[in-house]
C-alpha positions in Angstrom: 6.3 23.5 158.8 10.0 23.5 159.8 11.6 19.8 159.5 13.6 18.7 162.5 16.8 18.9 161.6 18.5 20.3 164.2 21.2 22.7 164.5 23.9 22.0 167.8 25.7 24.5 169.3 28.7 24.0 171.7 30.0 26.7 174.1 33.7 26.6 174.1 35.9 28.9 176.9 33.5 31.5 175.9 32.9 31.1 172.4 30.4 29.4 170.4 31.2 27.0 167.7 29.0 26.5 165.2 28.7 24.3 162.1 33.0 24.8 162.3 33.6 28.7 162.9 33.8 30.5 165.8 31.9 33.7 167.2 32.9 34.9 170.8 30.0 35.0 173.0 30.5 38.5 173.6 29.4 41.4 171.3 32.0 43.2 169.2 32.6 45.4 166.8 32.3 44.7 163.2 32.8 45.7 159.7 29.6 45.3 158.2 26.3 46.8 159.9 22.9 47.5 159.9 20.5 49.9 161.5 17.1 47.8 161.2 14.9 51.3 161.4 15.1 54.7 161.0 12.6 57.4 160.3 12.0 61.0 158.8 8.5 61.1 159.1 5.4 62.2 161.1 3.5 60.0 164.2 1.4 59.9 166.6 -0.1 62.9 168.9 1.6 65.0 166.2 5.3 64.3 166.8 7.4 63.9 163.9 10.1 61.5 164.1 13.8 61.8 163.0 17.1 59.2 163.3 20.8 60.7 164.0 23.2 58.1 162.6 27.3 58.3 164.9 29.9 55.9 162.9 33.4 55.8 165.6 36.4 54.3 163.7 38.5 52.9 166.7 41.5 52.4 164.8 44.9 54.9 163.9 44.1 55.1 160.6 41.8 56.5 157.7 38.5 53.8 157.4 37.0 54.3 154.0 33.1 53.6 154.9 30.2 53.0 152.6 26.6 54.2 154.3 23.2 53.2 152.1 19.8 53.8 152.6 17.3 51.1 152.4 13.6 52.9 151.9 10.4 51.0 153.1 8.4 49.1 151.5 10.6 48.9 147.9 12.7 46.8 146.1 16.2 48.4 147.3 18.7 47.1 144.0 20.2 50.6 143.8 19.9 52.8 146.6 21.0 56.2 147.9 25.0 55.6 149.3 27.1 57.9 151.3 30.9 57.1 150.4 32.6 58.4 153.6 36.6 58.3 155.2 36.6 58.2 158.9 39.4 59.8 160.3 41.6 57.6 163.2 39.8 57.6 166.3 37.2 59.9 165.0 33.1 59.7 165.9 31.2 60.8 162.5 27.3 61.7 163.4 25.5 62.2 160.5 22.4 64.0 162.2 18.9 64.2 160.6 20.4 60.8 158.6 17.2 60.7 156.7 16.3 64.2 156.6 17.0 67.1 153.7 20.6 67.9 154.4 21.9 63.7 154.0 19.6 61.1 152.1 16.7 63.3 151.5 14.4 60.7 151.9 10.7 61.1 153.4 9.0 58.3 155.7 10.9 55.4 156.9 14.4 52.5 156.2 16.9 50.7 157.3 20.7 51.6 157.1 23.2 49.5 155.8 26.8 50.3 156.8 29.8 48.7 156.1 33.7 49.2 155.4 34.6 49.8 152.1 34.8 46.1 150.0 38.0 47.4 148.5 39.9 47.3 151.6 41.7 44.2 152.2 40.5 43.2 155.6 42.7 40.4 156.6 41.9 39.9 159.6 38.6 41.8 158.9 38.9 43.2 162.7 41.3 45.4 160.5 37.7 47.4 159.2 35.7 47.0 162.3 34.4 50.0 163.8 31.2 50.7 165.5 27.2 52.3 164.6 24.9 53.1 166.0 21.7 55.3 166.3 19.3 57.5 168.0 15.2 58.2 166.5 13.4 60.9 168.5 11.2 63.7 168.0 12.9 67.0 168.4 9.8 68.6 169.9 6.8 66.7 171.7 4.5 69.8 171.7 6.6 71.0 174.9 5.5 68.0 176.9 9.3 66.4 176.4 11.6 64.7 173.8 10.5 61.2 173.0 13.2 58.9 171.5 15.0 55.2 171.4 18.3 54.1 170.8 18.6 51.5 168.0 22.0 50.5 168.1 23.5 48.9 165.0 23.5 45.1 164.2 26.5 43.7 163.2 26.4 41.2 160.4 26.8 38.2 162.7 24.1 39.3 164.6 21.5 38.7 161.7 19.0 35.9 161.5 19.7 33.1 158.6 18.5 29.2 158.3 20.1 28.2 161.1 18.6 30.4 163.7 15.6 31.9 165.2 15.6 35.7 166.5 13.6 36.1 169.5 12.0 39.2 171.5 10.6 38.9 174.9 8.4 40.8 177.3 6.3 42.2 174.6 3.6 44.6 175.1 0.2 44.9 172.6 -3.0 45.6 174.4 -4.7 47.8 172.2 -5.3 50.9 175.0 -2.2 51.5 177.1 0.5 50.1 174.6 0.6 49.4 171.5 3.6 47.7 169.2 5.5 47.7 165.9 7.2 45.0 163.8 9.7 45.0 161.6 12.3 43.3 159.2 15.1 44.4 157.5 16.5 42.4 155.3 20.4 41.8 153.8 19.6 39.2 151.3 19.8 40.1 147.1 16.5 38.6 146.6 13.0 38.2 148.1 12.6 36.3 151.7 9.3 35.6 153.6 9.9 35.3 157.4 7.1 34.2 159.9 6.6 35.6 163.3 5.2 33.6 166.1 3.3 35.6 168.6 3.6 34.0 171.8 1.4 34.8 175.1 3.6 34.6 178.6 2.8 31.0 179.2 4.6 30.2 175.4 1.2 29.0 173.4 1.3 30.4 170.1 -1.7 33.3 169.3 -1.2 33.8 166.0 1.2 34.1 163.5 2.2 36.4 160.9 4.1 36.1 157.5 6.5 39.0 155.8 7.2 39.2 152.5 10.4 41.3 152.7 11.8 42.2 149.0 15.2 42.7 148.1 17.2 44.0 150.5 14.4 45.6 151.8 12.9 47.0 154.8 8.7 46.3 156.4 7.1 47.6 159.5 3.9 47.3 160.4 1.4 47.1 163.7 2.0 44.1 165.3 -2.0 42.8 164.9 -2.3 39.8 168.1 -2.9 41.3 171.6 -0.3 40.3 173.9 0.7 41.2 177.2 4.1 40.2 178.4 4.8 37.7 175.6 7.4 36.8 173.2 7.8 37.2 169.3 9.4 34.8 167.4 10.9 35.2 163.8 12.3 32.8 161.5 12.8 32.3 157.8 10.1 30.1 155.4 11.4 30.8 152.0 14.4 32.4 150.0 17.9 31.7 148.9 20.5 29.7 150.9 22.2 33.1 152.0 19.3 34.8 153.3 19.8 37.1 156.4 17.3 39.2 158.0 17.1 41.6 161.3 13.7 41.4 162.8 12.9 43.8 165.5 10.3 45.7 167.6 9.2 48.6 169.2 6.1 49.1 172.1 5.1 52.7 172.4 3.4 54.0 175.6 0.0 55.5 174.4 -0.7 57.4 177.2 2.8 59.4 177.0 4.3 58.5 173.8 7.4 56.8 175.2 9.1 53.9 173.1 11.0 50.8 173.8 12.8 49.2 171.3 13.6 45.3 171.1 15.9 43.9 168.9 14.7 40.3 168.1 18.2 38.3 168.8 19.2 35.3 166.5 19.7 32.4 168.4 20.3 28.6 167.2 18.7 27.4 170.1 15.3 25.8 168.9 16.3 26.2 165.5 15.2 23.4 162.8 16.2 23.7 159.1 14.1 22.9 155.7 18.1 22.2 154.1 21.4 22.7 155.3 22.7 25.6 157.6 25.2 27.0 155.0 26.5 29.4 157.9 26.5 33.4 157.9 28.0 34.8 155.1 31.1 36.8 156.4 30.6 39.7 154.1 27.1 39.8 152.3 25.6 40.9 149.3 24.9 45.1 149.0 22.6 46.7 146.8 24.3 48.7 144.0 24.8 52.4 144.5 23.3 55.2 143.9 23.2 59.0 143.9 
């Protein structure tokens, strides 16, 4: 169990201060991302599922990028990178992100995407520029396209000690929808996170545990039935820096649509096992590789 140390948070002329920084209340751009899923891979009713990946630099000059590949259910030390230069003002859409022609890689990740740690980004709004993404399959047997928009997460968005991440209005009946959960973590070593699944009235219905490994990326049916309830993740165990993007989708069964939640970090109802030691501003990435 979580001890009761809690975290405050104070509202300020529309930013909130916590723990002695500052985020605004709004959501901006950033320079360090992540895409919690993305596919190459076959599902149901015979679709097969694909994930376009658009990077916009919004500034007049050359952004050095760095783009990396974190496959499913691995340990992700060294992974597949992209070393990219995005030209002023320019929109970069890497289509078929997972697919033969970019990463190559079959089945499902996350996508980390950041600005180059060799610029000097002072201020870091200097290397912020935006990502985000699109999974669909490019033919539903003629019936229509089906597809989500998972738009990137930007580092501050992620959840860590001092925070819980929330979804709401979730939908797992086991005949007309049916849902997904994930994690994706940005954290050098191995993290468990529980998930609270919540019925409408807020009593708990079960709970679930993931044991997410190095900077790496789980997904799996979401097992409670549920029907207009909430998810809540939050950590149990790993190292001070941990920070990890829970998510969600729900998926029609009768035509296939999707929905996709992102589970947003909040502080409110958060209590600690230690100290908050705050978001780190630029986190740890896996090594690269080829």
């Amino acid at each position: 169990m979580l001890a009761s140390i809690i975290v405050r948070r104070v509202v300020v002329c529309g930013w909130i201060v916590i723990a002695g920084w500052a985020l605004p209340a709004t959501a901006q751009l950033s320079a360090d991302w992540m895409v919690t899923a993305a596919a190459s891979s076959p599902g149901a009713r015979g679709t097969f599922w694909r994930t376009d990946l658009s990077l916009h630099n919004p500034h007049e000059y050359e952004l050095p990028v760095v783009v990396q590949a974190l496959p499913s259910e691995t340990i992700n030390d060294v992974v597949p990178t992209l070393n990219l230069t995005l030209a002023p003002w320019q929109t970069l859409n890497l289509w078929d992100v997972l697919g033969p022609d970019v990463f190559d890689l079959e089945g499902t990740a996350a996508i980390l995407a950041y600005a180059d740690p060799a610029l000097a980004c002072d201020p870091i709004e200097t290397c912020h520029f935006l990502v985000t993404s699109r999974t669909y399959t490019p033919d539903a047997g003629g019936d229509g396209e089906f597809g989500l928009t998972v738009p990137g997460a930007g580092v501050d968005r992620g959840t860590d000690w001092a925070s819980l991440a929330y979804a709401a209005g979730i939908l797992n009946d086991g005949s007309s929808f049916r849902c997904n959960v994930g994690v994706a973590s940005w954290t050098a070593e191995w993290t468990e996170v529980r998930l609270d699944i919540q019925d409408a009235a807020g009593n708990i219905l079960a709970s679930d545990f993931f044991d997410i490994p190095p900077f790496g990326h789980v997904q799996r049916r979401l097992a409670e039935s549920v029907e207009g309830g909430s998810l809540v993740f939050y950590l149990q165990s790993g190292p001070d820096n941990a920070l990890v993007f829970p998510y969600a989708t729900v998926i029609n069964q009768q035509t296939g649509d999707a929905s996709y939640f992102s589970a947003e970090a909040s502080e409110v109802g958060a209590a600690l096992e230690k100290g908050a030691p705050g978001k780190t501003a630029r986190p740890d990435r896996p090594a690269s590789g080829g």
